[in-house]
Residue frames as a rotation matrix with the C-alpha (Angstrom) as fourth column:
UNK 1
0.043 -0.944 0.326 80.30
-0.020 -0.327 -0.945 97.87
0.999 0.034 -0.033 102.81
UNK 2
0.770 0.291 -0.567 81.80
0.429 0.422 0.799 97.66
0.472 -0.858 0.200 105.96
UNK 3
0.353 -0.542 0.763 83.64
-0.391 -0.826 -0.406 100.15
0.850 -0.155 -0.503 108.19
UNK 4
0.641 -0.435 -0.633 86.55
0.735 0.587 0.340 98.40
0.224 -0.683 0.696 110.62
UNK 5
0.680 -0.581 0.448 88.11
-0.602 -0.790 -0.111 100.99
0.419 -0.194 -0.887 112.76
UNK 6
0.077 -0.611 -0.788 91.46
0.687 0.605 -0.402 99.22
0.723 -0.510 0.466 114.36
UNK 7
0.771 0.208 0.601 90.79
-0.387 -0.596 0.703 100.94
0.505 -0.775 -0.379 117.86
UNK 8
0.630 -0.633 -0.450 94.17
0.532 0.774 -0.344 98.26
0.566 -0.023 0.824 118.96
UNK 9
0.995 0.013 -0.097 95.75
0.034 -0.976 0.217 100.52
-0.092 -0.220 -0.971 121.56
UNK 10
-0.114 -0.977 0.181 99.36
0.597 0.078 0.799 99.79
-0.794 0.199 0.574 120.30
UNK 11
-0.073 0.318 0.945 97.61
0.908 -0.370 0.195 100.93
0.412 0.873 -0.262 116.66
UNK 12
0.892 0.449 0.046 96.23
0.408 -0.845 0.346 104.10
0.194 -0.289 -0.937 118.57
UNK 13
0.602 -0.654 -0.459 99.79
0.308 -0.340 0.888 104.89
-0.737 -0.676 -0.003 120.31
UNK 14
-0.463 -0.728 0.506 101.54
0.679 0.076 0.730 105.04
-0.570 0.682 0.459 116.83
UNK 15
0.175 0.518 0.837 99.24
0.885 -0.456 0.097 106.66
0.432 0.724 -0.538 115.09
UNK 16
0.920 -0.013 -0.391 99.47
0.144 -0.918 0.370 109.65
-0.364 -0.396 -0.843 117.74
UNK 17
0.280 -0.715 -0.640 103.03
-0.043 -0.676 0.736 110.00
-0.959 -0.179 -0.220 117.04
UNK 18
-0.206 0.085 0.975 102.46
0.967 0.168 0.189 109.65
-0.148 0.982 -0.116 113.42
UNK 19
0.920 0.361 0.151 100.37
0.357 -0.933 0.056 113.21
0.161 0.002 -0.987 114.12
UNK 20
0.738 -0.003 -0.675 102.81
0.512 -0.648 0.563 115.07
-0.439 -0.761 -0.477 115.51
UNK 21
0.915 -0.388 0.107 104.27
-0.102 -0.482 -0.870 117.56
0.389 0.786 -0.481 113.14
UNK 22
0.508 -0.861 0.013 107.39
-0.852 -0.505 -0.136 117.41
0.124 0.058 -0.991 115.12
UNK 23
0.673 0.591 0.445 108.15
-0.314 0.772 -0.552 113.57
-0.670 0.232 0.705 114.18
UNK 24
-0.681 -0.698 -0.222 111.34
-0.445 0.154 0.882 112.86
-0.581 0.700 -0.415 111.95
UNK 25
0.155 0.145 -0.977 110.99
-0.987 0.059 -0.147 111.47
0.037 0.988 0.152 108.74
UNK 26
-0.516 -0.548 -0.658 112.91
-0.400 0.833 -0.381 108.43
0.757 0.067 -0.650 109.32
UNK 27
-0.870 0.350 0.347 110.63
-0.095 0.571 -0.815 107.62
-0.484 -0.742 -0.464 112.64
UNK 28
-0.095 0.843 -0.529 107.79
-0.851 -0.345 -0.396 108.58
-0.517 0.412 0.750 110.68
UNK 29
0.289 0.540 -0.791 108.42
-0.896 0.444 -0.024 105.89
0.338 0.715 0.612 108.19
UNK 30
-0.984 -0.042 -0.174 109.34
0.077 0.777 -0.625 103.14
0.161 -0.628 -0.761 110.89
UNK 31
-0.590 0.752 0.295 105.82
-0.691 -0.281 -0.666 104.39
-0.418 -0.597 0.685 112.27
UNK 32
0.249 0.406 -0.879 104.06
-0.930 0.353 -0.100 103.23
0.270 0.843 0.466 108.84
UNK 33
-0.691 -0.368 -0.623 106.09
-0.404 0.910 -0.089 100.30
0.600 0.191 -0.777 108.69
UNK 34
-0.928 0.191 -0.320 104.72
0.360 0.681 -0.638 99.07
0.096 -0.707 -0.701 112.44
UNK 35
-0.371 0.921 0.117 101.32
-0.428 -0.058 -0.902 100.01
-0.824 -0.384 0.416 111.99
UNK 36
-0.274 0.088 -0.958 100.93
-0.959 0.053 0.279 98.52
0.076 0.995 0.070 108.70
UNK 37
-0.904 -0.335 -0.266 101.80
-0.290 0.937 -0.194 95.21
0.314 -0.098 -0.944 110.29
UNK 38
-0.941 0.327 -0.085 99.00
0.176 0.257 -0.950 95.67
-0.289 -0.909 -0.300 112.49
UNK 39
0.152 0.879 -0.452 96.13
-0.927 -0.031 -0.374 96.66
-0.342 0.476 0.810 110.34
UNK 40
-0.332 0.133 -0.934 97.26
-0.541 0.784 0.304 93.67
0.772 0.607 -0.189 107.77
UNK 41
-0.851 0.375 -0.368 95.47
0.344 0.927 0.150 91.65
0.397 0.001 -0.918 110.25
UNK 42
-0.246 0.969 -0.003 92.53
-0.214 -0.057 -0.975 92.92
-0.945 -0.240 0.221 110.69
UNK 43
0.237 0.762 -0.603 92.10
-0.796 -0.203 -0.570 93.25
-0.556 0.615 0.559 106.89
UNK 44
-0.622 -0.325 -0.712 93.38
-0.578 0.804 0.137 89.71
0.528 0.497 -0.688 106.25
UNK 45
-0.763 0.045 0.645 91.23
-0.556 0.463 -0.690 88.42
-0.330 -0.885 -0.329 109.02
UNK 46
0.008 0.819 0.574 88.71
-0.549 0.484 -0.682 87.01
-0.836 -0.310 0.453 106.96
UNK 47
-0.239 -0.539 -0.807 90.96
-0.962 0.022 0.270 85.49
-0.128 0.842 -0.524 104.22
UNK 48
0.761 0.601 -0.245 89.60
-0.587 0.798 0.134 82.13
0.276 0.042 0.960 103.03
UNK 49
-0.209 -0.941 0.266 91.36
-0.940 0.269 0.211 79.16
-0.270 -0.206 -0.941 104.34
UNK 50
0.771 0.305 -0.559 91.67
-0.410 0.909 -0.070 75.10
0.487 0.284 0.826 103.33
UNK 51
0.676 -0.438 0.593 92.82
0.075 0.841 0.536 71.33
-0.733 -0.318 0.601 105.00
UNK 52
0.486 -0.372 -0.791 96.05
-0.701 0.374 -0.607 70.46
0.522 0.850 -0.079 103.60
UNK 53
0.976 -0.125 -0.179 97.87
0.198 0.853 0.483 67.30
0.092 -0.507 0.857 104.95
UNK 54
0.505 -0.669 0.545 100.92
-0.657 -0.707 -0.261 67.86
0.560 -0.227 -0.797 106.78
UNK 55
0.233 -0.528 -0.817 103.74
0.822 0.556 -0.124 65.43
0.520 -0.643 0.563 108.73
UNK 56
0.774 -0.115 0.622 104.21
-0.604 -0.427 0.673 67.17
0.188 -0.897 -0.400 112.27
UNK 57
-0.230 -0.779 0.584 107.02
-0.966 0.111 -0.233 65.73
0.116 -0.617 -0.778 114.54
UNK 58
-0.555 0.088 0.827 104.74
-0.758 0.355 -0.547 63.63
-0.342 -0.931 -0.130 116.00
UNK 59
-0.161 0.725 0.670 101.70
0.396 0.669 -0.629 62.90
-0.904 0.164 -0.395 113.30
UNK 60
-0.494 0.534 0.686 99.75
0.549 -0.420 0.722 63.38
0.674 0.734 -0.086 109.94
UNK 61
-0.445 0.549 -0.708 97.75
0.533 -0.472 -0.702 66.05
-0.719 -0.690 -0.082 110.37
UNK 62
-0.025 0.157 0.987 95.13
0.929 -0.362 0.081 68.21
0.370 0.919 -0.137 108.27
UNK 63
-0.152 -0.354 -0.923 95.91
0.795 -0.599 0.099 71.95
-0.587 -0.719 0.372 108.47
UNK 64
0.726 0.552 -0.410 94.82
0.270 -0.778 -0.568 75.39
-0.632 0.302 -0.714 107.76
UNK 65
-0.572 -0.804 -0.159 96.48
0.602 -0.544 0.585 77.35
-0.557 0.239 0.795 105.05
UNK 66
-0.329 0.414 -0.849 95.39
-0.560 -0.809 -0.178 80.08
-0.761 0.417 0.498 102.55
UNK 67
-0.110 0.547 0.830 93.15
0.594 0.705 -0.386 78.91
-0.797 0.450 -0.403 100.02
UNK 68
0.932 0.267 0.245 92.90
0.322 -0.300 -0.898 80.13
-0.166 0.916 -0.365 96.03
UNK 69
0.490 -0.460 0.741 95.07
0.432 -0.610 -0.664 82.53
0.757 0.645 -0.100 94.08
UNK 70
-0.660 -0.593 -0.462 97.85
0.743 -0.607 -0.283 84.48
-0.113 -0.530 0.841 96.17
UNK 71
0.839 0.544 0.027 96.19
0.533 -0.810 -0.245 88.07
-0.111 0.220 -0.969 96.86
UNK 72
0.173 -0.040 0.984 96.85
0.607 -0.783 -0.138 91.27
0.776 0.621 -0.111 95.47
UNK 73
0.178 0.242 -0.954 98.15
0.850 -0.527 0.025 94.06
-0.497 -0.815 -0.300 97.11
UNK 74
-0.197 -0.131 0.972 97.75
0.682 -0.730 0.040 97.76
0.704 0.670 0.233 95.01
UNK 75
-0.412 -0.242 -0.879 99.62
0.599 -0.798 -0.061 100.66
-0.687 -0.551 0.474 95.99
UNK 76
0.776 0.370 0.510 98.21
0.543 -0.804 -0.241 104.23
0.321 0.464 -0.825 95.20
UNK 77
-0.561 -0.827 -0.034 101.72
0.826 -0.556 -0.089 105.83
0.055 -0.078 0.995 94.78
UNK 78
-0.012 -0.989 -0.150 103.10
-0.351 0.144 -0.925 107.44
0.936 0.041 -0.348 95.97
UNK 79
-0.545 -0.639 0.543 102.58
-0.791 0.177 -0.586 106.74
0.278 -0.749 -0.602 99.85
UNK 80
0.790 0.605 -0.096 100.81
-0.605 0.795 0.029 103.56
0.094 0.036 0.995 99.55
UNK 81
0.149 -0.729 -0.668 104.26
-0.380 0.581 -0.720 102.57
0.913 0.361 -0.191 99.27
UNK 82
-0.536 -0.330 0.777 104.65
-0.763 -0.206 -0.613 102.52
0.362 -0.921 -0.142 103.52
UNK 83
0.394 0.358 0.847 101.97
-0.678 0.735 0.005 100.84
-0.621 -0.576 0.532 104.23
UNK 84
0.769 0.243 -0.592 102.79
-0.607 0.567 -0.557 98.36
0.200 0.787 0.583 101.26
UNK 85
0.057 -0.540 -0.840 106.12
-0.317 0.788 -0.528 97.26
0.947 0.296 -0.127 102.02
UNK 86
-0.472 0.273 0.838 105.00
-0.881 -0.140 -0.451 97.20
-0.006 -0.952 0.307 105.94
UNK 87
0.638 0.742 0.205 101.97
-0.637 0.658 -0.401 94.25
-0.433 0.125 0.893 104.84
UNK 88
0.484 -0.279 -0.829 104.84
-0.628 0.548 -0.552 92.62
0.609 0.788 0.090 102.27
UNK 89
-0.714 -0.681 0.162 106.66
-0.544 0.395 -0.740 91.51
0.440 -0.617 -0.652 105.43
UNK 90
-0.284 0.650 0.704 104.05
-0.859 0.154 -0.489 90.63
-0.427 -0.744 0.514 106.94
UNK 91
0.448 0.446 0.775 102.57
0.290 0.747 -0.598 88.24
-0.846 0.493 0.205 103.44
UNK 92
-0.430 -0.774 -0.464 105.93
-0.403 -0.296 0.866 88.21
-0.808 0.560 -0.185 101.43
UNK 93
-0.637 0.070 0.768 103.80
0.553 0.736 0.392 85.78
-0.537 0.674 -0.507 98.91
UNK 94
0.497 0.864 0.074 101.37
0.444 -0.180 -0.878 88.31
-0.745 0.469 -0.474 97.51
UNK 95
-0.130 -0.526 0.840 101.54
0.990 -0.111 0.083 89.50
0.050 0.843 0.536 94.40
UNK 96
-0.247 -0.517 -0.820 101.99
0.695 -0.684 0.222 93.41
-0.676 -0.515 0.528 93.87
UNK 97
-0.076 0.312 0.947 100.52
0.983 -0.136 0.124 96.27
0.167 0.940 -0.296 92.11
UNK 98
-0.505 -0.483 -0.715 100.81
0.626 -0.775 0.082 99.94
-0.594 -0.407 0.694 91.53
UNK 99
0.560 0.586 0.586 97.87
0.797 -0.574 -0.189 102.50
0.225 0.573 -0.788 90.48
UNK 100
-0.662 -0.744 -0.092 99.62
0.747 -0.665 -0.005 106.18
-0.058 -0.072 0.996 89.68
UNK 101
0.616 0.664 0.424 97.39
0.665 -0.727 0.171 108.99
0.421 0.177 -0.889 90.83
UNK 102
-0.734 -0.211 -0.645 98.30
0.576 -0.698 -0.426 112.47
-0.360 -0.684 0.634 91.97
UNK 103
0.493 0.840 -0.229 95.09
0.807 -0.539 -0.240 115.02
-0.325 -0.066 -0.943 92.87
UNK 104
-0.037 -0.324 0.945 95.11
0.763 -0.620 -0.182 118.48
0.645 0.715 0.270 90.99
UNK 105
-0.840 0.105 -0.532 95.54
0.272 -0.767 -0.581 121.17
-0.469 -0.633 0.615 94.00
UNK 106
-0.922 0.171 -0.348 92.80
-0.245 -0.952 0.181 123.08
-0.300 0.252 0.920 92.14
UNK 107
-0.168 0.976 -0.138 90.06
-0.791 -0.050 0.609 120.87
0.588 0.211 0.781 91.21
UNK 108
-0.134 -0.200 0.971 91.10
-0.723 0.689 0.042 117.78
-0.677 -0.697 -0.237 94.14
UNK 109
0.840 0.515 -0.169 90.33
-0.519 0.673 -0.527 115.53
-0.158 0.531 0.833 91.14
UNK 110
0.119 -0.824 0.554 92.65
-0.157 0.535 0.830 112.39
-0.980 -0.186 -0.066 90.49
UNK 111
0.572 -0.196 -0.796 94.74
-0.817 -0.057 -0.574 112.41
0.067 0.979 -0.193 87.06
UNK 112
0.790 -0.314 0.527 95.87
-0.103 0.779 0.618 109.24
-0.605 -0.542 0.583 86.65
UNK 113
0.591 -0.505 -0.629 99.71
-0.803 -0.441 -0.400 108.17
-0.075 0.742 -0.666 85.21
UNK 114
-0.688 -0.323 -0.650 100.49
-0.451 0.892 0.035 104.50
0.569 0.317 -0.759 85.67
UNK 115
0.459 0.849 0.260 98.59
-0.873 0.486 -0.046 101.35
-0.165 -0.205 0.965 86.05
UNK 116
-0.374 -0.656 -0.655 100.38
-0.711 0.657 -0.252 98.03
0.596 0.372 -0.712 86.49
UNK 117
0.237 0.734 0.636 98.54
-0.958 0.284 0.029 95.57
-0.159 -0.616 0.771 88.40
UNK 118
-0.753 -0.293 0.590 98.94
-0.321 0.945 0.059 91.39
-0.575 -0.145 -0.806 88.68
UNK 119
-0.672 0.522 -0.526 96.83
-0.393 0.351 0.850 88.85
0.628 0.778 -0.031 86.61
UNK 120
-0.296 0.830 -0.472 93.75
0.346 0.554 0.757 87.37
0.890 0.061 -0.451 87.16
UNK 121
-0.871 0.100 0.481 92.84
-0.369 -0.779 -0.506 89.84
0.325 -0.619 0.716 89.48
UNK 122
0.306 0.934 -0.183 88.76
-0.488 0.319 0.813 87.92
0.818 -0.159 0.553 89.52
UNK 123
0.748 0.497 -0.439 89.84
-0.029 0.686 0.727 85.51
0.663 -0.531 0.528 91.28
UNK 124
-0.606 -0.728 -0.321 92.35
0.524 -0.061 -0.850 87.09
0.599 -0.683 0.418 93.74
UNK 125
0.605 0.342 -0.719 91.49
0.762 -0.511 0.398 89.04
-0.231 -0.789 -0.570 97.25
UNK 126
0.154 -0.399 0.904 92.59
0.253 -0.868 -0.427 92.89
0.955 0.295 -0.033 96.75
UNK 127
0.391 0.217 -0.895 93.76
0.851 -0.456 0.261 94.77
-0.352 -0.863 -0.363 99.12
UNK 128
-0.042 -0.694 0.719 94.53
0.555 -0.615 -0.561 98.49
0.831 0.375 0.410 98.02
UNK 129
-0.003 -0.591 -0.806 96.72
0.979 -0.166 0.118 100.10
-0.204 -0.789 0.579 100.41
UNK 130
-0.288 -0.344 0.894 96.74
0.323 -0.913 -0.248 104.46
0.901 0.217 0.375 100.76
UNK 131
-0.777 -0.315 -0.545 97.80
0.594 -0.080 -0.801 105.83
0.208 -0.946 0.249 103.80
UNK 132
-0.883 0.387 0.264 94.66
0.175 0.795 -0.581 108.23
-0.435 -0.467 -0.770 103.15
UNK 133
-0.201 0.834 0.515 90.73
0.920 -0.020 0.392 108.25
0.337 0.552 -0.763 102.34
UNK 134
-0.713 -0.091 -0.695 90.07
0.374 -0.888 -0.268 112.06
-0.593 -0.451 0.667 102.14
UNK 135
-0.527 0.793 -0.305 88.09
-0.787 -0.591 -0.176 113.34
-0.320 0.147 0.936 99.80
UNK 136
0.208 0.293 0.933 87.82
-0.217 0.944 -0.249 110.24
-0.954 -0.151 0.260 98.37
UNK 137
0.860 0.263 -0.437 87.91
-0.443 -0.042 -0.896 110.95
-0.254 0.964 0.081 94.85
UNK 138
-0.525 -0.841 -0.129 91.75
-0.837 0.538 -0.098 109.00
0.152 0.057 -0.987 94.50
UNK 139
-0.700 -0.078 0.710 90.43
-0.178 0.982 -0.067 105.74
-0.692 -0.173 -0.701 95.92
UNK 140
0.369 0.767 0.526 87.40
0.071 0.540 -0.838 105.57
-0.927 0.347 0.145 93.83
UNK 141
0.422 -0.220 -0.880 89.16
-0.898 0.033 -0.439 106.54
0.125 0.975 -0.184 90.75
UNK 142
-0.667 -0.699 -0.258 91.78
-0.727 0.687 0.018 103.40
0.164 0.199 -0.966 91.63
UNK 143
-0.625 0.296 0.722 89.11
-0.086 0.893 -0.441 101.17
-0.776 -0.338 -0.533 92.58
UNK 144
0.896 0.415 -0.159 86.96
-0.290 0.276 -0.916 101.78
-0.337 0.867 0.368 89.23
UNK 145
0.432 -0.748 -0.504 90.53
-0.850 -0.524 0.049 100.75
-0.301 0.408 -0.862 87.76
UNK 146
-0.927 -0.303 0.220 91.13
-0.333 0.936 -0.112 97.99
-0.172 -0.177 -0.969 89.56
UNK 147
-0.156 0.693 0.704 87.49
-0.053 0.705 -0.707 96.73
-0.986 -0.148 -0.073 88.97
UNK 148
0.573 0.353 -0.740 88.29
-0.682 -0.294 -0.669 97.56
-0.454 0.888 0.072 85.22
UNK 149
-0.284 -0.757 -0.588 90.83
-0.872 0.459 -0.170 94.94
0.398 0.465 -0.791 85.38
UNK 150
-0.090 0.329 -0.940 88.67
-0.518 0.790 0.326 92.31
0.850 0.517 0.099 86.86
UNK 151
-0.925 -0.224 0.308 88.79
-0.321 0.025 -0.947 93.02
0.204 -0.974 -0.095 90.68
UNK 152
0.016 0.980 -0.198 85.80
0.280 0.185 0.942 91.30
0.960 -0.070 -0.271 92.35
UNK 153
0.385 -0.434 -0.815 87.01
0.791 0.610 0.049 90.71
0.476 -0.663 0.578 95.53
UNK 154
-0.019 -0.642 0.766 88.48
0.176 -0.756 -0.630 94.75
0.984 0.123 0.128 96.87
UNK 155
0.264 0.175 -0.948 89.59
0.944 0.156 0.292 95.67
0.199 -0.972 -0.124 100.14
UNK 156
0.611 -0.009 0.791 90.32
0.173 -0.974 -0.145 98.94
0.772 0.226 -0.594 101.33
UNK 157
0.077 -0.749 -0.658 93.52
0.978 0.185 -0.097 99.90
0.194 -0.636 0.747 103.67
UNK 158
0.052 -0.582 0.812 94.49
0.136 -0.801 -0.583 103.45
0.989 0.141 0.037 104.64
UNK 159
-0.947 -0.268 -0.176 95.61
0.278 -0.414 -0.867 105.17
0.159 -0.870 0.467 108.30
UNK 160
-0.715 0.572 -0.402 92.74
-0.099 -0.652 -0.751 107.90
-0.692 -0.497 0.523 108.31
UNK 161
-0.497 0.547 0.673 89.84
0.839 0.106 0.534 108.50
0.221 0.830 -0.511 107.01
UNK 162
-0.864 0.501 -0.046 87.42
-0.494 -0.862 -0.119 111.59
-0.099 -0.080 0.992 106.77
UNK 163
-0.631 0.711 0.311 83.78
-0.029 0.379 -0.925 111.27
-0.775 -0.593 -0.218 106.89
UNK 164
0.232 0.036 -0.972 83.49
-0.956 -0.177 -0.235 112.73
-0.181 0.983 -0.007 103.28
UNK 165
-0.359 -0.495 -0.791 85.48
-0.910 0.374 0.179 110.29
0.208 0.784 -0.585 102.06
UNK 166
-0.860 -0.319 0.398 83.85
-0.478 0.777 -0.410 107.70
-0.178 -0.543 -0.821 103.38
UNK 167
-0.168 0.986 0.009 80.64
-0.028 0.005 -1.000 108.44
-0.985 -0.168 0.026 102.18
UNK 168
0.315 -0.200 -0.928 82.11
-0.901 -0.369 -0.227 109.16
-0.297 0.908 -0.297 98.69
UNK 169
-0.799 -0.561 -0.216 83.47
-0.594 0.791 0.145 105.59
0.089 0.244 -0.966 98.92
UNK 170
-0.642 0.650 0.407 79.94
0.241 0.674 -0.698 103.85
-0.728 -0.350 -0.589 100.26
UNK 171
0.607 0.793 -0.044 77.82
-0.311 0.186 -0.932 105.44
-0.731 0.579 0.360 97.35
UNK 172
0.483 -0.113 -0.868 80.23
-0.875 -0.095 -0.475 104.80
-0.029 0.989 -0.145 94.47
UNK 173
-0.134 -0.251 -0.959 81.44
-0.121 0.964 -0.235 100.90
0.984 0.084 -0.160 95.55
UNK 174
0.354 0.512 0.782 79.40
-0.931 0.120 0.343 99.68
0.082 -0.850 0.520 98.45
UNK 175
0.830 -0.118 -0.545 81.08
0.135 0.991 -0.009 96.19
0.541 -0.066 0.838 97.92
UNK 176
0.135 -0.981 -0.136 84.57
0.214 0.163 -0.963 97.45
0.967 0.101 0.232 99.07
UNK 177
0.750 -0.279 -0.599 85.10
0.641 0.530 0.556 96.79
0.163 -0.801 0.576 102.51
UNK 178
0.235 -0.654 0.719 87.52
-0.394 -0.740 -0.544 100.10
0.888 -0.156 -0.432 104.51
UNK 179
0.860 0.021 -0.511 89.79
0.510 0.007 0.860 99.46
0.022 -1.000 -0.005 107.38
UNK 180
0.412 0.017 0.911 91.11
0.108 -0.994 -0.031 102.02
0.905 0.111 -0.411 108.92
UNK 181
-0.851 -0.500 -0.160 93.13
0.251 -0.118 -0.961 103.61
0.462 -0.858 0.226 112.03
UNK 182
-0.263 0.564 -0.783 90.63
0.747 -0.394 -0.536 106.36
-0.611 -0.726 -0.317 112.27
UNK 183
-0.169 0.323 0.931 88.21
0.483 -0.796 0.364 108.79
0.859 0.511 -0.021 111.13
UNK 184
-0.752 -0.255 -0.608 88.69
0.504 -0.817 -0.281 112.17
-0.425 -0.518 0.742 111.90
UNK 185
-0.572 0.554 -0.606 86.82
0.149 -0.656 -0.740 115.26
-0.807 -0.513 0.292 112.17
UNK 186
0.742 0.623 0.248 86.26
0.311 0.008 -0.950 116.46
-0.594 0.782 -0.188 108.71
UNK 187
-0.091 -0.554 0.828 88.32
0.948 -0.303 -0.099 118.20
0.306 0.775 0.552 105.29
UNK 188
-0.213 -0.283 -0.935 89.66
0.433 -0.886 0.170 121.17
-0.876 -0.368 0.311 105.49
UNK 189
0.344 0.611 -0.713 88.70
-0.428 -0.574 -0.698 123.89
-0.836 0.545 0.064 102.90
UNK 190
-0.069 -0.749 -0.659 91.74
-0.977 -0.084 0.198 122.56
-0.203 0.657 -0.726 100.61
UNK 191
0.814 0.168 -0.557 90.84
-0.379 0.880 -0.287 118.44
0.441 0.445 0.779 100.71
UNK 192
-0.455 -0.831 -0.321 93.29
-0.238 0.460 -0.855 117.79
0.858 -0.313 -0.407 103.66
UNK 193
0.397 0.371 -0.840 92.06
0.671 0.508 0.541 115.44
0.627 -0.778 -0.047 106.71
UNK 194
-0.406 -0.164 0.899 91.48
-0.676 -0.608 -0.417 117.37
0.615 -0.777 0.136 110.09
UNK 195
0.536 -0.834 -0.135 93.37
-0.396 -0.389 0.831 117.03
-0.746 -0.392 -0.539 112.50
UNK 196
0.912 -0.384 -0.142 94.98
0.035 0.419 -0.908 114.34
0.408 0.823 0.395 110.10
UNK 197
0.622 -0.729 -0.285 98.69
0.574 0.178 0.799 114.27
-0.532 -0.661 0.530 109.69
UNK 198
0.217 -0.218 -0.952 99.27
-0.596 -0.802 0.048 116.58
-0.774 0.556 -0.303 107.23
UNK 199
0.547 -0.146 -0.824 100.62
-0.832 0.009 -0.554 115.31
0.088 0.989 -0.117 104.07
UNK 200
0.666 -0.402 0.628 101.80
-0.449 0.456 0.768 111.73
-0.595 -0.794 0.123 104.60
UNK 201
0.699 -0.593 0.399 103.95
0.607 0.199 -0.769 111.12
0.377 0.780 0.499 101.28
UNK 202
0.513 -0.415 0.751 105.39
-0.105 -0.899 -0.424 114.33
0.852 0.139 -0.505 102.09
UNK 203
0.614 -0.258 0.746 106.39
-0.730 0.173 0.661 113.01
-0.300 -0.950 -0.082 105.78
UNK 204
0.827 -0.302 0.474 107.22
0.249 0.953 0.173 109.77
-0.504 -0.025 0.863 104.74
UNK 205
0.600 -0.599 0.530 109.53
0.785 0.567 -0.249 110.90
-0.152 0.566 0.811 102.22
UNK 206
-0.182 -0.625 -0.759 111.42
0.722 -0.610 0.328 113.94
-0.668 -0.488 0.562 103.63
UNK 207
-0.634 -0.391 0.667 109.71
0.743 -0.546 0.387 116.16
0.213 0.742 0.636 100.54
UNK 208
-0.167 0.799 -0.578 107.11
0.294 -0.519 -0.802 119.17
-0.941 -0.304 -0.148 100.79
């Protein structure tokens, strides 16, 4: 596994005013949007590419493009959605998927309630998108999911991480590859990222 912080100091400036509790809603999810853009290339940066022949203006030419299967991108509703439709501009061709979790306040465990996901998942590139990796115990439930449906290939997306959760992600799928804004201090008593941004569904979508 590999840990890619996006240290990008446009990435850094957003993210700060992502923190700040006093933030609208509506900038908040512009925020997402334009930092989304900017992670999807780091975690596309090492997408395979292939020669195809092309007519320029001028000449033939052989040129890069993606190579294989369109990739995958799987939200972990609910605020996977932000970054998700942030990255869809960005690679309007991928195909789209959607893992329903939502943690029990009381034991942080993830209960899942929908699973919908593109085909032939083997031989696509994943990326699954949640804004973030806290305790951890969401992403690994959605990534044993998605590797029950035939993921080889998994990337990891989210704003923050915690150091828990990061470690909870490196023993239980060392193949899956995390970029990231930033990891912060540590969890708080309750399974919320410190400092963090507090609840980032809840931001994004004006609820509490």
């Amino acid at each position: 596994m590999t840990l890619t912080v996006v240290d990008h100091p446009l990435v850094q400036h957003k993210l700060t005013l992502m923190r700040n509790k006093s933030t609208p809603t509506n900038q908040f999810r512009q925020l997402l949007r334009e930092i989304s853009h900017l992670i999807a290339y780091e975690v596309t940066r090492n997408l395979p590419l292939e020669n195809r022949t092309i007519e320029t203006p001028m000449t033939t030419m052989q040129a890069p493009v993606l190579a294989g299967k369109k990739l995958a991108l799987v939200s972990i509703l609910r605020a996977g959605n932000g970054l998700l439709d942030g990255i869809l501009e960005l690679i309007p061709s991928a195909r789209v998927g959607f893992v329903g979790l939502y943690r029990d306040e009381k034991t942080l465990k993830p209960v899942q309630y929908y699973f919908k996901v593109p085909d032939d998942l083997a031989h696509r590139v994943v990326i699954a998108v949640d804004p973030m990796l806290a305790t951890g115990n969401s992403s690994v439930a959605a990534i044993d999911l998605l590797k029950g449906a035939g993921a080889q290939n998994i990337k990891f997306l989210c704003l923050l991480a915690s150091p828990e959760g990061i470690i909870r992600m490196q023993e239980t799928h060392p193949d899956v590859d995390i970029v990231t804004a930033a990891v912060d201090e540590k969890l708080s008593d309750i399974g919320y990222i410190l400092p963090g941004l507090g609840d980032a569904g809840d931001r994004m979508f004006g609820t509490k």
